[in-house]
N, CA, C and O atoms as a GROMACS GRO file, in nm:
protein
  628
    1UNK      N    1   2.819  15.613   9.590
    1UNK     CA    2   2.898  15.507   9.643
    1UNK      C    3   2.958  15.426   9.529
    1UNK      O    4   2.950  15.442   9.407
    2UNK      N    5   3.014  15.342   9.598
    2UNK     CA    6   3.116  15.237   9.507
    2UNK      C    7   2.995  15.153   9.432
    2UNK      O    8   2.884  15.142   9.485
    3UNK      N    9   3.020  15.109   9.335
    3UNK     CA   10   2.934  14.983   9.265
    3UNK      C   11   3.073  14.875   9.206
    3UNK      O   12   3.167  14.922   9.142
    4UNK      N   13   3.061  14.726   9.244
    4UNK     CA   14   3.140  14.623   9.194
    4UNK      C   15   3.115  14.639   9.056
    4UNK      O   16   3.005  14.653   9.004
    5UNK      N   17   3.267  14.635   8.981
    5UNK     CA   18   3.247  14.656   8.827
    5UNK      C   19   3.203  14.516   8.801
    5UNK      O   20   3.248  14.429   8.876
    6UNK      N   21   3.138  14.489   8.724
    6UNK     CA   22   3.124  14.371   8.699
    6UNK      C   23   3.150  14.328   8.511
    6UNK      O   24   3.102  14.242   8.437
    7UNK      N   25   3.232  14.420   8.496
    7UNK     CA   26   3.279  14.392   8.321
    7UNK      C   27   3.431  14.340   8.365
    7UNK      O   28   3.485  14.311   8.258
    8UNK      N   29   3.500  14.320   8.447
    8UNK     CA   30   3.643  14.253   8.448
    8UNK      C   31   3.560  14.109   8.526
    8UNK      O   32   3.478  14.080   8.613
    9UNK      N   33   3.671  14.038   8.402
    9UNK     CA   34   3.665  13.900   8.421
    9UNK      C   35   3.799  13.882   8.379
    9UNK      O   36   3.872  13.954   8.310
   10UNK      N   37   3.817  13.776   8.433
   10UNK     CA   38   4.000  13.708   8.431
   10UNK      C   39   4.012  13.606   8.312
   10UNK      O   40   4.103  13.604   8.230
   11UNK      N   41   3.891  13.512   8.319
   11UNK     CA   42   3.870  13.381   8.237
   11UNK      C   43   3.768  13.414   8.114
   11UNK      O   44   3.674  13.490   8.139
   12UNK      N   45   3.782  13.358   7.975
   12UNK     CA   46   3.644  13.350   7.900
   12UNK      C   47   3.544  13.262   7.968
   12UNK      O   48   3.580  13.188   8.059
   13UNK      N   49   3.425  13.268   7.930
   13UNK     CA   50   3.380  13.213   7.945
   13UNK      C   51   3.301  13.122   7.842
   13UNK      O   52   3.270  13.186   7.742
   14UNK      N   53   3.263  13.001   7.840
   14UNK     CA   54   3.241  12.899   7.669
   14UNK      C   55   3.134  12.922   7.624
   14UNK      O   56   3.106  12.902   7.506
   15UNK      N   57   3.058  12.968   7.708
   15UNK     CA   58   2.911  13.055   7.630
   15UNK      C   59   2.933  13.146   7.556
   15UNK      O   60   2.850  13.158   7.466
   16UNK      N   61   3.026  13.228   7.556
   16UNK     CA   62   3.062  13.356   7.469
   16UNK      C   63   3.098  13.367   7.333
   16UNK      O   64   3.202  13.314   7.296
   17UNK      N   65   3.011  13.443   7.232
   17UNK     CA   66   3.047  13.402   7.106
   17UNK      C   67   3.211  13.432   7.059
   17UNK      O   68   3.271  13.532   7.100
   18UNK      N   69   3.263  13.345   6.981
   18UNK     CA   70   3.379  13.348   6.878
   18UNK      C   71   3.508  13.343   7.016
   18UNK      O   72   3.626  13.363   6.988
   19UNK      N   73   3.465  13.314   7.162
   19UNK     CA   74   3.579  13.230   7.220
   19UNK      C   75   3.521  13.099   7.242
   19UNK      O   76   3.411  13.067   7.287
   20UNK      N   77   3.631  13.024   7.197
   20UNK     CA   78   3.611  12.851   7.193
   20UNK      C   79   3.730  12.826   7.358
   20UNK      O   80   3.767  12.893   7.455
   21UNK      N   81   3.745  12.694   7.305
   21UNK     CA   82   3.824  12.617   7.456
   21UNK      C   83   3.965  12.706   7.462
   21UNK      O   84   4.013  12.772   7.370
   22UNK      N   85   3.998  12.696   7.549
   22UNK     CA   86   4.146  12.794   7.614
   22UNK      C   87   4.223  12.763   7.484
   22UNK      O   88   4.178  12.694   7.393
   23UNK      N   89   4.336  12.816   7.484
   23UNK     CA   90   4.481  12.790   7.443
   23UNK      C   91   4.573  12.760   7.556
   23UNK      O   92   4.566  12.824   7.660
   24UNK      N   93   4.670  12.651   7.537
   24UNK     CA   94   4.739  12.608   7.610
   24UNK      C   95   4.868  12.778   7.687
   24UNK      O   96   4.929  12.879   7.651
   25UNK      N   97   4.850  12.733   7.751
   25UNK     CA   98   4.954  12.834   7.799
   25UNK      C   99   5.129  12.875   7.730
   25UNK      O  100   5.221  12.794   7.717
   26UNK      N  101   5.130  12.929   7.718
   26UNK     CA  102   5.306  12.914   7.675
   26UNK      C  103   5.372  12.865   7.745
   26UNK      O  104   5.465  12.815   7.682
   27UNK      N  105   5.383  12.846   7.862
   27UNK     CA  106   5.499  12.844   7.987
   27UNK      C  107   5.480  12.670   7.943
   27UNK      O  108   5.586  12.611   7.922
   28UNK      N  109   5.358  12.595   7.931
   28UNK     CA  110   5.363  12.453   7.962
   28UNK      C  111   5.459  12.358   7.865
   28UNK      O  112   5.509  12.262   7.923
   29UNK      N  113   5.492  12.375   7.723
   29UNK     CA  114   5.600  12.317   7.717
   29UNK      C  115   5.697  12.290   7.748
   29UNK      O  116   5.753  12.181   7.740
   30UNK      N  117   5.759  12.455   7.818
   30UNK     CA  118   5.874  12.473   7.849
   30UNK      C  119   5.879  12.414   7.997
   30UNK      O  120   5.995  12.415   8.040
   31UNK      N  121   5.794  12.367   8.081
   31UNK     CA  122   5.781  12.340   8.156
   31UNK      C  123   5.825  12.183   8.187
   31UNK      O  124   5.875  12.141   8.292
   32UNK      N  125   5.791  12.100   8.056
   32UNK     CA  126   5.773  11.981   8.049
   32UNK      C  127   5.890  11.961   7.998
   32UNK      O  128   5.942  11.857   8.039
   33UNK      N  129   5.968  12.039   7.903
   33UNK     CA  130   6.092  12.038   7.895
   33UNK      C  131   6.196  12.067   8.040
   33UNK      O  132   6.301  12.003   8.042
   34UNK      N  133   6.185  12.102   8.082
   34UNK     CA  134   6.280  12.145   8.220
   34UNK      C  135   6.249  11.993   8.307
   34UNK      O  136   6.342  11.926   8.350
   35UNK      N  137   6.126  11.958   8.322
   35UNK     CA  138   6.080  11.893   8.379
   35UNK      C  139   6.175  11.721   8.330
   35UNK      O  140   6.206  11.632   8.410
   36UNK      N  141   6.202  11.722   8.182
   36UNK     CA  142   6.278  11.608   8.109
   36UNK      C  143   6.439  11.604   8.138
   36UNK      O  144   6.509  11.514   8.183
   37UNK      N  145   6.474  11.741   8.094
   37UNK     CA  146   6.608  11.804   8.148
   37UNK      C  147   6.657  11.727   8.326
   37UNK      O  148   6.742  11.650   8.370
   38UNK      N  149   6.532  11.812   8.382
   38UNK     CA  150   6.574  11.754   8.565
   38UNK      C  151   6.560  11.585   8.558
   38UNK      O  152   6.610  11.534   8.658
   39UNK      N  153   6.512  11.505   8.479
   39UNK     CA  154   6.475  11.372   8.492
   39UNK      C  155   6.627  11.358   8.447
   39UNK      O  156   6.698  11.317   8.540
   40UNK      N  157   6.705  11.384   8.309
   40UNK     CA  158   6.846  11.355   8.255
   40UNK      C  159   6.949  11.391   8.344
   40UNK      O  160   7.053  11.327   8.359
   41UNK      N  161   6.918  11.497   8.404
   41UNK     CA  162   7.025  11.512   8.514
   41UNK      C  163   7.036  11.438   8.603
   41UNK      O  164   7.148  11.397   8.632
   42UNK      N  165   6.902  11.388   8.687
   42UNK     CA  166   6.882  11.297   8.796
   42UNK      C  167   6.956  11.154   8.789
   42UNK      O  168   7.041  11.101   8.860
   43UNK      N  169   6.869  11.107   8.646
   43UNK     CA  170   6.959  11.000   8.622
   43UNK      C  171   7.110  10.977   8.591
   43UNK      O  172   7.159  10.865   8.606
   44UNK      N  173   7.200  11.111   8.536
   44UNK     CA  174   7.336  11.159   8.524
   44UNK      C  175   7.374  11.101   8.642
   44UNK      O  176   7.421  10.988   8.659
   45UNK      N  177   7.356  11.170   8.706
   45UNK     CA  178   7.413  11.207   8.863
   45UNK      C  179   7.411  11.032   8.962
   45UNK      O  180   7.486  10.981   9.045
   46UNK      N  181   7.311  10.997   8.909
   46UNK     CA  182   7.285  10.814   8.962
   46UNK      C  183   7.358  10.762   8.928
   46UNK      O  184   7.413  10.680   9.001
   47UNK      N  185   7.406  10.786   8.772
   47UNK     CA  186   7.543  10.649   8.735
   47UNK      C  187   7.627  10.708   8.762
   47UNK      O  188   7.717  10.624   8.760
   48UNK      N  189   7.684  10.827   8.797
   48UNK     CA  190   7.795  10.870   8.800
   48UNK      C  191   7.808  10.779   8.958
   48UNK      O  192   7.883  10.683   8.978
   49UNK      N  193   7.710  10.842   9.062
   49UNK     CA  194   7.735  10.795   9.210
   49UNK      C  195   7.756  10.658   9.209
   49UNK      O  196   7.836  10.600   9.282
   50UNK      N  197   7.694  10.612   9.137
   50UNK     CA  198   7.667  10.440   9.154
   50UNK      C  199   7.832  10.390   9.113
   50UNK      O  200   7.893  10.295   9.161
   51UNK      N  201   7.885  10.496   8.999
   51UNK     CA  202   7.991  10.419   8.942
   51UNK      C  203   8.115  10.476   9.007
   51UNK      O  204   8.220  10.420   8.974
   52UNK      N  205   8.129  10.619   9.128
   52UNK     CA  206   8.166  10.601   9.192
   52UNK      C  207   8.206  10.541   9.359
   52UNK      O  208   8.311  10.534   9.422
   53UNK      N  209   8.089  10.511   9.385
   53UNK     CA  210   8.044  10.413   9.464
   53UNK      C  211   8.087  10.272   9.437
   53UNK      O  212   8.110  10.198   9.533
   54UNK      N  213   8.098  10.233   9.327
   54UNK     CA  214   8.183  10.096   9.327
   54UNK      C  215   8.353  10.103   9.282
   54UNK      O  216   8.425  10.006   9.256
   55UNK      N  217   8.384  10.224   9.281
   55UNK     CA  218   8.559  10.270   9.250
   55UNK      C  219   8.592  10.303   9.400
   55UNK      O  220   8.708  10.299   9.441
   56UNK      N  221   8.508  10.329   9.465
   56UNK     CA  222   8.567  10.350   9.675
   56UNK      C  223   8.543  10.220   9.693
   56UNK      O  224   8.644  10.175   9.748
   57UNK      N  225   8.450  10.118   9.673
   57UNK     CA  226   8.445   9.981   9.705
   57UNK      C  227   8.555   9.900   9.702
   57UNK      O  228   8.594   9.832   9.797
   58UNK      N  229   8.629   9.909   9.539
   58UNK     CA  230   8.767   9.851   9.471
   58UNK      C  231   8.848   9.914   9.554
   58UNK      O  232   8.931   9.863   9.629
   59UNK      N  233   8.816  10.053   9.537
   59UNK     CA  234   9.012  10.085   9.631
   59UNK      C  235   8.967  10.057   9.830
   59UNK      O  236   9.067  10.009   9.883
   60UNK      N  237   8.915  10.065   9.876
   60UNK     CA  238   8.854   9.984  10.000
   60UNK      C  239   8.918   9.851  10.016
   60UNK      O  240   9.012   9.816  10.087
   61UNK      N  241   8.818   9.762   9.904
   61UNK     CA  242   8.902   9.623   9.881
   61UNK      C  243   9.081   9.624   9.864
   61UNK      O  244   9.146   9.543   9.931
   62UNK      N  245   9.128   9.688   9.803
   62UNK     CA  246   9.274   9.698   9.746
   62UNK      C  247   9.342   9.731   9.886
   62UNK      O  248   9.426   9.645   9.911
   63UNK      N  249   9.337   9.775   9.932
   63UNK     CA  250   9.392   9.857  10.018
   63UNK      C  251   9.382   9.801  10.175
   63UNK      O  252   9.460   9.831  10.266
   64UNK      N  253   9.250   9.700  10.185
   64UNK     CA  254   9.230   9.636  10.258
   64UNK      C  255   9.324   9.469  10.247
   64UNK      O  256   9.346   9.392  10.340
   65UNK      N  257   9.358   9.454  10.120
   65UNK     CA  258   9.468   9.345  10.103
   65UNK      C  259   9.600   9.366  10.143
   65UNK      O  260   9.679   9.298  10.209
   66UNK      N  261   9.610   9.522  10.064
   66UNK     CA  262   9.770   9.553  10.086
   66UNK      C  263   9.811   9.536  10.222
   66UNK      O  264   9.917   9.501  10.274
   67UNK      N  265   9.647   9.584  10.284
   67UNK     CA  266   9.760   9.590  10.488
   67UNK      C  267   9.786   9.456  10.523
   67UNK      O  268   9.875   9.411  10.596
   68UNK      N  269   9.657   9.372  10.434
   68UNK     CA  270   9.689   9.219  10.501
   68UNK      C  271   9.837   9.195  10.474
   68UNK      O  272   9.921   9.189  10.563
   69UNK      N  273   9.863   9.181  10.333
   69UNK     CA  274   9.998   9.196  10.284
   69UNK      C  275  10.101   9.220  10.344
   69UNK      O  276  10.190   9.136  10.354
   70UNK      N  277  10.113   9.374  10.408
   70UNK     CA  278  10.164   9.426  10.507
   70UNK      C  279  10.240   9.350  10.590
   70UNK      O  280  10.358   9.333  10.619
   71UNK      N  281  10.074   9.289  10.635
   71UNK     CA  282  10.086   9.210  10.833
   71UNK      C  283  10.152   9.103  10.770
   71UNK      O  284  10.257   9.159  10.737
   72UNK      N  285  10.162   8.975  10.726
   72UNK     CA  286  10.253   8.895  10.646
   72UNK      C  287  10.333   8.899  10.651
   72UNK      O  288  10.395   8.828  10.730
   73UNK      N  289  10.398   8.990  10.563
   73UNK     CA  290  10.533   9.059  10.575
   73UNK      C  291  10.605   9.083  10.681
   73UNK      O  292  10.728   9.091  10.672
   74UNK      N  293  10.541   9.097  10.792
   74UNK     CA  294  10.613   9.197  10.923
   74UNK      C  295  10.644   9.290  10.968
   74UNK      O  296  10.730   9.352  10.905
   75UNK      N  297  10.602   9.343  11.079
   75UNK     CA  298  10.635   9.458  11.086
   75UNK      C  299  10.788   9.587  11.052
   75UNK      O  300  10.808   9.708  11.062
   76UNK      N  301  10.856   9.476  11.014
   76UNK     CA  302  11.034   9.567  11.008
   76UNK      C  303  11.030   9.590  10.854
   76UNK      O  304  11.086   9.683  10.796
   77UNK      N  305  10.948   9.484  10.790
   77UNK     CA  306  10.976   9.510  10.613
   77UNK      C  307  10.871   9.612  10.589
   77UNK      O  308  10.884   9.679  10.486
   78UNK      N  309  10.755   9.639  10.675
   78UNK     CA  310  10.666   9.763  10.621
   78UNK      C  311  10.739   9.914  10.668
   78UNK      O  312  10.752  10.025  10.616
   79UNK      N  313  10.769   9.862  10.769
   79UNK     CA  314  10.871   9.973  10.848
   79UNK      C  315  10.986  10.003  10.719
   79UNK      O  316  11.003  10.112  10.665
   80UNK      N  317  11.057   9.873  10.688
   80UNK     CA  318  11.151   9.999  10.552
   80UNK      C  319  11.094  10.001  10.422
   80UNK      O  320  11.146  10.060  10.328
   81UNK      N  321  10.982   9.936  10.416
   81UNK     CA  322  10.896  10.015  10.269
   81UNK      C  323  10.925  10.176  10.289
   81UNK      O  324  10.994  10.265  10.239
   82UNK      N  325  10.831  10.156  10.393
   82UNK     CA  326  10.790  10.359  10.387
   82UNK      C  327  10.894  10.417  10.394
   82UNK      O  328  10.907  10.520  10.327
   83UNK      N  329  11.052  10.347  10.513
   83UNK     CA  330  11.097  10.458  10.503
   83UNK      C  331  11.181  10.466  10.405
   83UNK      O  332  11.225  10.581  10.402
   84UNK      N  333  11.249  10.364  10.275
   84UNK     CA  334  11.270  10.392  10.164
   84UNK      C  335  11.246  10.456  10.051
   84UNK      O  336  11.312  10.500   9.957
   85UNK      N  337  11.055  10.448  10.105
   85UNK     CA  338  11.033  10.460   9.996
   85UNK      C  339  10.947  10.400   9.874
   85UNK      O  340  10.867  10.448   9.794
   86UNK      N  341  11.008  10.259   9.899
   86UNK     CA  342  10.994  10.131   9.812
   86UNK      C  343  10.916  10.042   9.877
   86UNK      O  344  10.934  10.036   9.998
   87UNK      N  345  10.802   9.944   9.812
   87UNK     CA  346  10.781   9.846   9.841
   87UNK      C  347  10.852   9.759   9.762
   87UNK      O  348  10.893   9.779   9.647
   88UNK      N  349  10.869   9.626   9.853
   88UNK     CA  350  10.958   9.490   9.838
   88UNK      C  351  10.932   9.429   9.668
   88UNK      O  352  11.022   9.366   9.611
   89UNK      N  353  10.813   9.454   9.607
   89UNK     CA  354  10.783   9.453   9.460
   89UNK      C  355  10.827   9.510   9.357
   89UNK      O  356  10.854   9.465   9.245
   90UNK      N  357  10.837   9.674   9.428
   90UNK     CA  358  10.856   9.774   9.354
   90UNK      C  359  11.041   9.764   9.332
   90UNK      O  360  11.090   9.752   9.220
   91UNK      N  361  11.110   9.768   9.438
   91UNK     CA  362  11.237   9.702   9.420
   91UNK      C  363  11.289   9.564   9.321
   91UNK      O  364  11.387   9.562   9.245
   92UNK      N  365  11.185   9.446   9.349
   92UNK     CA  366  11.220   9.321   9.227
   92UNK      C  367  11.210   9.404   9.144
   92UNK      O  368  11.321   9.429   9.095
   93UNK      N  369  11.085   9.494   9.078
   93UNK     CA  370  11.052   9.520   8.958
   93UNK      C  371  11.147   9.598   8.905
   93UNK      O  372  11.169   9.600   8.784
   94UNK      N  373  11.224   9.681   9.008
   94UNK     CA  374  11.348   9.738   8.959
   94UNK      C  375  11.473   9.705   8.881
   94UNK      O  376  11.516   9.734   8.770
   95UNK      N  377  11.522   9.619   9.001
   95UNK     CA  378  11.656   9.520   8.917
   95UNK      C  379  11.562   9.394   8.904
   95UNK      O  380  11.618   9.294   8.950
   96UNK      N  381  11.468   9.376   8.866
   96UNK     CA  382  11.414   9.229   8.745
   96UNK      C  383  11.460   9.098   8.874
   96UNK      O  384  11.497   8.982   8.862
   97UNK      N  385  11.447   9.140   8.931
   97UNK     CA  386  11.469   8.967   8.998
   97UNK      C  387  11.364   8.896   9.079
   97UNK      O  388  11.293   8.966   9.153
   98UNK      N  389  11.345   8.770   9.075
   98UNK     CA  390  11.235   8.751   9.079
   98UNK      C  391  11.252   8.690   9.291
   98UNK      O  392  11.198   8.711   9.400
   99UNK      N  393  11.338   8.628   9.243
   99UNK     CA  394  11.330   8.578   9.455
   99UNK      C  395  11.465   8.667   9.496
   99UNK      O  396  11.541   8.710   9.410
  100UNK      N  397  11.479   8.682   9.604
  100UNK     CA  398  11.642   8.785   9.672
  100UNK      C  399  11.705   8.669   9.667
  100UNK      O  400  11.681   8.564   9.726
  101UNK      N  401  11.791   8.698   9.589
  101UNK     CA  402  11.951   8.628   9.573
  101UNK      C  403  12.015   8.683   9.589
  101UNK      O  404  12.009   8.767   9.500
  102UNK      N  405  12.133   8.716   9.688
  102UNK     CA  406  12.182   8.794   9.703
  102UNK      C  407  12.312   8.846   9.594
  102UNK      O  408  12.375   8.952   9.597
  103UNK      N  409  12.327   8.712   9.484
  103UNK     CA  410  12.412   8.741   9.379
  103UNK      C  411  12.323   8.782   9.255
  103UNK      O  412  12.360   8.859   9.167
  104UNK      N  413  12.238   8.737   9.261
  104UNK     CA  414  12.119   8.807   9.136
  104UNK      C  415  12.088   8.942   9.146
  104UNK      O  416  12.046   9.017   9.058
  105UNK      N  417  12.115   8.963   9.270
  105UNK     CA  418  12.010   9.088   9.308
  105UNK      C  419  12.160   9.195   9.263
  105UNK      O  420  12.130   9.295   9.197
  106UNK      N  421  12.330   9.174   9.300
  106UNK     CA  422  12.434   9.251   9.287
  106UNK      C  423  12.478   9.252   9.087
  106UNK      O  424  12.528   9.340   9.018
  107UNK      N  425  12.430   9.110   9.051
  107UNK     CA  426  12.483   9.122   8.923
  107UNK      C  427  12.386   9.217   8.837
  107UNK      O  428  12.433   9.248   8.727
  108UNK      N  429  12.261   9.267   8.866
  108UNK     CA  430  12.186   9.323   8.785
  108UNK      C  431  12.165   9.463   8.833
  108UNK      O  432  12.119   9.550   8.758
  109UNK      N  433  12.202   9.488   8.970
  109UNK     CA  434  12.255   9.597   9.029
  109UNK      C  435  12.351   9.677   8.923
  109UNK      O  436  12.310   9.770   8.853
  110UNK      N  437  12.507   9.619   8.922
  110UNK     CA  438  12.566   9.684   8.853
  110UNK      C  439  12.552   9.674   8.688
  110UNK      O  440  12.601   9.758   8.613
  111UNK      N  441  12.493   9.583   8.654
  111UNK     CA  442  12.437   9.604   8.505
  111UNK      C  443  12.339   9.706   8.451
  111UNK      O  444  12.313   9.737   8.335
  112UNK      N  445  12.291   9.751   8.566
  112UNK     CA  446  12.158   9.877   8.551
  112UNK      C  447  12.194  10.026   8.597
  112UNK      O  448  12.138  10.132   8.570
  113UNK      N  449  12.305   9.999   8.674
  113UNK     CA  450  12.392  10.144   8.678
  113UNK      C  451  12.494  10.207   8.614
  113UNK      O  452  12.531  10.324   8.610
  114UNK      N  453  12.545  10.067   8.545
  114UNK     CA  454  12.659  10.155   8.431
  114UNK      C  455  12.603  10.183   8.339
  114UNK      O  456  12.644  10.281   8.277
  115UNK      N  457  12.457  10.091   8.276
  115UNK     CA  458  12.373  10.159   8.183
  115UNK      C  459  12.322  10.295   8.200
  115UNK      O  460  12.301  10.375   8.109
  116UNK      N  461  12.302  10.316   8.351
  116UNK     CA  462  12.219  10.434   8.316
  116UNK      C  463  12.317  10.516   8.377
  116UNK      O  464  12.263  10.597   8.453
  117UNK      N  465  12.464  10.529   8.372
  117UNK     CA  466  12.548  10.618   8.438
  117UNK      C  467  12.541  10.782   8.324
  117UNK      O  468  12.558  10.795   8.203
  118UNK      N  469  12.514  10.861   8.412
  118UNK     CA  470  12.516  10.961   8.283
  118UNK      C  471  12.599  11.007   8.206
  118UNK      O  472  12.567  11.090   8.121
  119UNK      N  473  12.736  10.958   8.222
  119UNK     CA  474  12.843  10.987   8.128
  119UNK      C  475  12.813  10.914   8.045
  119UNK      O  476  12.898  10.945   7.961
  120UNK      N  477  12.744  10.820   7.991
  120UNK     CA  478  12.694  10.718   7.852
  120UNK      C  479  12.596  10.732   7.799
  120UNK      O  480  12.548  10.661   7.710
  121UNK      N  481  12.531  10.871   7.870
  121UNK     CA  482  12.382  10.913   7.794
  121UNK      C  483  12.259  10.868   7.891
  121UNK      O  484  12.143  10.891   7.857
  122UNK      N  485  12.300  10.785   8.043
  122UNK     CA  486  12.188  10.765   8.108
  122UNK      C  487  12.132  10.855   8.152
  122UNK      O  488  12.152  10.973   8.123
  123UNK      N  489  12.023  10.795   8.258
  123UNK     CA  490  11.966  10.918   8.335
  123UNK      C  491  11.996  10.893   8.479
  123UNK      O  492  12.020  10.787   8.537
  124UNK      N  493  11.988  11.019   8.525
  124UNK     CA  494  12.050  11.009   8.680
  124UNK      C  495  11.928  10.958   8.788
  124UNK      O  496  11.942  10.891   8.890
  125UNK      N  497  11.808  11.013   8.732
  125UNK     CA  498  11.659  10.958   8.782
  125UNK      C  499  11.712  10.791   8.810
  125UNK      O  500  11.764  10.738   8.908
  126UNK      N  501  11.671  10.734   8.671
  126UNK     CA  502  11.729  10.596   8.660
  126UNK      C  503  11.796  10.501   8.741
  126UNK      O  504  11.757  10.395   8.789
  127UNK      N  505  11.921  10.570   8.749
  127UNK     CA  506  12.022  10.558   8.848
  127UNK      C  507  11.951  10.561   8.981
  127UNK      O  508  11.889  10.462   9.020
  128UNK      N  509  11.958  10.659   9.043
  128UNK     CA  510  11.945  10.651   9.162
  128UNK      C  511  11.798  10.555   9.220
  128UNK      O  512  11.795  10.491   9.326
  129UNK      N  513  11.688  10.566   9.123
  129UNK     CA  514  11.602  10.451   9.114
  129UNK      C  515  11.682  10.331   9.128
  129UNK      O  516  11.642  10.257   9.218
  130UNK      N  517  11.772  10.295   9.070
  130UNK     CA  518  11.859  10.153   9.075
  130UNK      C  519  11.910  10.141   9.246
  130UNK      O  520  11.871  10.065   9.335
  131UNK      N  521  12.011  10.248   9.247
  131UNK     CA  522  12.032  10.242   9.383
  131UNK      C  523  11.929  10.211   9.525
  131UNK      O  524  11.957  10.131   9.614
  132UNK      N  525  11.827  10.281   9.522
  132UNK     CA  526  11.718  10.255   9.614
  132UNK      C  527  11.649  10.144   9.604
  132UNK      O  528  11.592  10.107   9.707
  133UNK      N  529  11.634  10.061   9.481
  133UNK     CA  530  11.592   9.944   9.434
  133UNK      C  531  11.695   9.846   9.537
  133UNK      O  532  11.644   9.768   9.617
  134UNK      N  533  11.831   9.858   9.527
  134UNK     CA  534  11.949   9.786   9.578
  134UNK      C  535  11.933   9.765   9.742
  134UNK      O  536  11.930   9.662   9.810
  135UNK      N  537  11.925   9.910   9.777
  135UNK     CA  538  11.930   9.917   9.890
  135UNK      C  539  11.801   9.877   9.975
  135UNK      O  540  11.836   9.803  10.066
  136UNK      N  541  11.647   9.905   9.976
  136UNK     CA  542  11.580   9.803   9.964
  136UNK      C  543  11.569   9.635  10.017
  136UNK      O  544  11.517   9.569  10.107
  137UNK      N  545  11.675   9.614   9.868
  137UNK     CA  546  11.623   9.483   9.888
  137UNK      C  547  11.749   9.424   9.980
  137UNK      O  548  11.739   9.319  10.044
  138UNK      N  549  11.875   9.510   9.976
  138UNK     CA  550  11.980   9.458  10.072
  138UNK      C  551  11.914   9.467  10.208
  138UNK      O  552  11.927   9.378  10.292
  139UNK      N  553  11.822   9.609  10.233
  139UNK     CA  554  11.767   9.586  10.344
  139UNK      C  555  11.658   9.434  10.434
  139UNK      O  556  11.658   9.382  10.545
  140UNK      N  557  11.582   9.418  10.311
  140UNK     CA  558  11.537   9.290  10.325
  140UNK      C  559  11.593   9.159  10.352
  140UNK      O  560  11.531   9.066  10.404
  141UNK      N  561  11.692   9.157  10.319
  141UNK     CA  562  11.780   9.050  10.302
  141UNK      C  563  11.863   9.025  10.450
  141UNK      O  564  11.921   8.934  10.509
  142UNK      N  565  11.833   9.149  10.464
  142UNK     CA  566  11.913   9.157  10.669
  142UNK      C  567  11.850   9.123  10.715
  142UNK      O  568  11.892   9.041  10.797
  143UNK      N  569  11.643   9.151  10.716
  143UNK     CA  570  11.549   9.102  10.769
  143UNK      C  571  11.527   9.028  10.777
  143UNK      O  572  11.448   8.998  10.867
  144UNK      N  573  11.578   8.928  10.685
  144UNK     CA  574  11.497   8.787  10.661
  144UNK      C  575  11.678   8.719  10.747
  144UNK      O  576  11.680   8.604  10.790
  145UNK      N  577  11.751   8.772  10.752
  145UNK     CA  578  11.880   8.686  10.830
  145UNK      C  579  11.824   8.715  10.941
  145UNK      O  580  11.798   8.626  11.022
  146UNK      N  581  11.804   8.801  10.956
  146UNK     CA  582  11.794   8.853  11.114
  146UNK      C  583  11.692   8.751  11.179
  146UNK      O  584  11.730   8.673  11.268
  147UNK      N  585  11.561   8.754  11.131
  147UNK     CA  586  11.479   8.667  11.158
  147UNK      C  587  11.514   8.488  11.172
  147UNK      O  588  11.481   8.412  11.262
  148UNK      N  589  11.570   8.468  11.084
  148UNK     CA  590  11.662   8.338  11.074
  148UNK      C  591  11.733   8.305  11.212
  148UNK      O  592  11.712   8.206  11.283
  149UNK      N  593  11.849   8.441  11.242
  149UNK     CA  594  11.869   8.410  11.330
  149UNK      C  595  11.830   8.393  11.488
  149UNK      O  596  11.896   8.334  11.574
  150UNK      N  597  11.705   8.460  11.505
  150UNK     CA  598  11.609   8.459  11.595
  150UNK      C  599  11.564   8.319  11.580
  150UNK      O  600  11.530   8.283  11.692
  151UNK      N  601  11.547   8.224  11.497
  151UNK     CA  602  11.467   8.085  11.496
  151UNK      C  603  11.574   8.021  11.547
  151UNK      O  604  11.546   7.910  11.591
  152UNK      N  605  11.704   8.059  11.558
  152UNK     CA  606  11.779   7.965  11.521
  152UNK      C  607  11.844   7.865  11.412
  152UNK      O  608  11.906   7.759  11.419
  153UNK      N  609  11.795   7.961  11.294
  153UNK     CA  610  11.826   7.861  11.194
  153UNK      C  611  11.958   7.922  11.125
  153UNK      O  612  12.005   8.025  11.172
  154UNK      N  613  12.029   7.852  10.995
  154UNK     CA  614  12.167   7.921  10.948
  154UNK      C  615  12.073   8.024  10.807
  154UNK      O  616  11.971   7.965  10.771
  155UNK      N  617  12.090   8.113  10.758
  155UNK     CA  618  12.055   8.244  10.689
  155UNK      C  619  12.020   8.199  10.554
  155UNK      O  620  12.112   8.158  10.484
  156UNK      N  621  11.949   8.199  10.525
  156UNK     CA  622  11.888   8.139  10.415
  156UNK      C  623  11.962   8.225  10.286
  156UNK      O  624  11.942   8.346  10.292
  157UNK      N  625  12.051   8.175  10.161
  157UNK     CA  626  12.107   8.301  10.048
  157UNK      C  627  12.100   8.242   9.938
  157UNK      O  628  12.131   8.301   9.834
   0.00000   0.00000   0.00000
């Protein structure tokens, strides 16, 4: 019959001459390294979230002004933002004027299109940026009569 071998053993044992205490395993540095690695990543990944987590906060906030902005404005001037194109800013910032005059707004009109006419070396981009800038704010300028004349009052220019 069978007899249990009894010469396999897995472990020393500390009674045994000329083996002393274990040796550390190989795997366990590398272990403790991976283990440091996953801690650097963990924390990576935290400031990144955290710091995009407060860049959706800002544009949230931003964006949550602009509509206020918007509503202010009225509904006919958001109505020809979009469909221009342009917001009412983005137009001042165009031809440089700071309130709608309706002569401020024409004298810097044509000062910004013969500059950038391309027979003088302009650009046609430029240009037609000027134009939409113009048109814009001529549009505004109907809005705000128009409204005027709904109060009853004479057109503010």
């Amino acid at each position: 019959m069978f007899r249990a071998a009894s010469r396999t053993r897995s472990w020393p044992l500390p009674s045994e001459p000329g083996r002393g205490a274990r040796k550390p395993e190989p795997w366990r540095p590398r272990a403790a390294m991976a283990k440091y690695l996953a801690q650097i990543i963990v924390m990576g990944v935290q400031v990144v979230g955290k710091a995009f987590a407060r860049a959706l906060r800002q544009e949230f906030a931003a964006s949550r002004a602009a509509a206020d902005a918007r509503g202010r404005a009225g509904h006919q001037s958001a109505a020809a933002s979009s469909l221009s194109g342009l917001s009412l800013q983005e137009a001042q910032q165009i031809l440089n004027v700071s309130k709608l005059s309706p002569e401020e707004i024409q004298k810097n009109y044509e000062h910004l299109f013969k500059v950038n006419d391309k027979s003088v070396g302009g650009s046609f981009y430029l240009q037609s940026k000027v134009v939409r800038a113009k048109e814009r704010l001529d549009e505004e300028l109907r809005i705000k009569a128009q409204e005027d004349r709904e109060r009853g009052q004479a057109p503010k220019t």
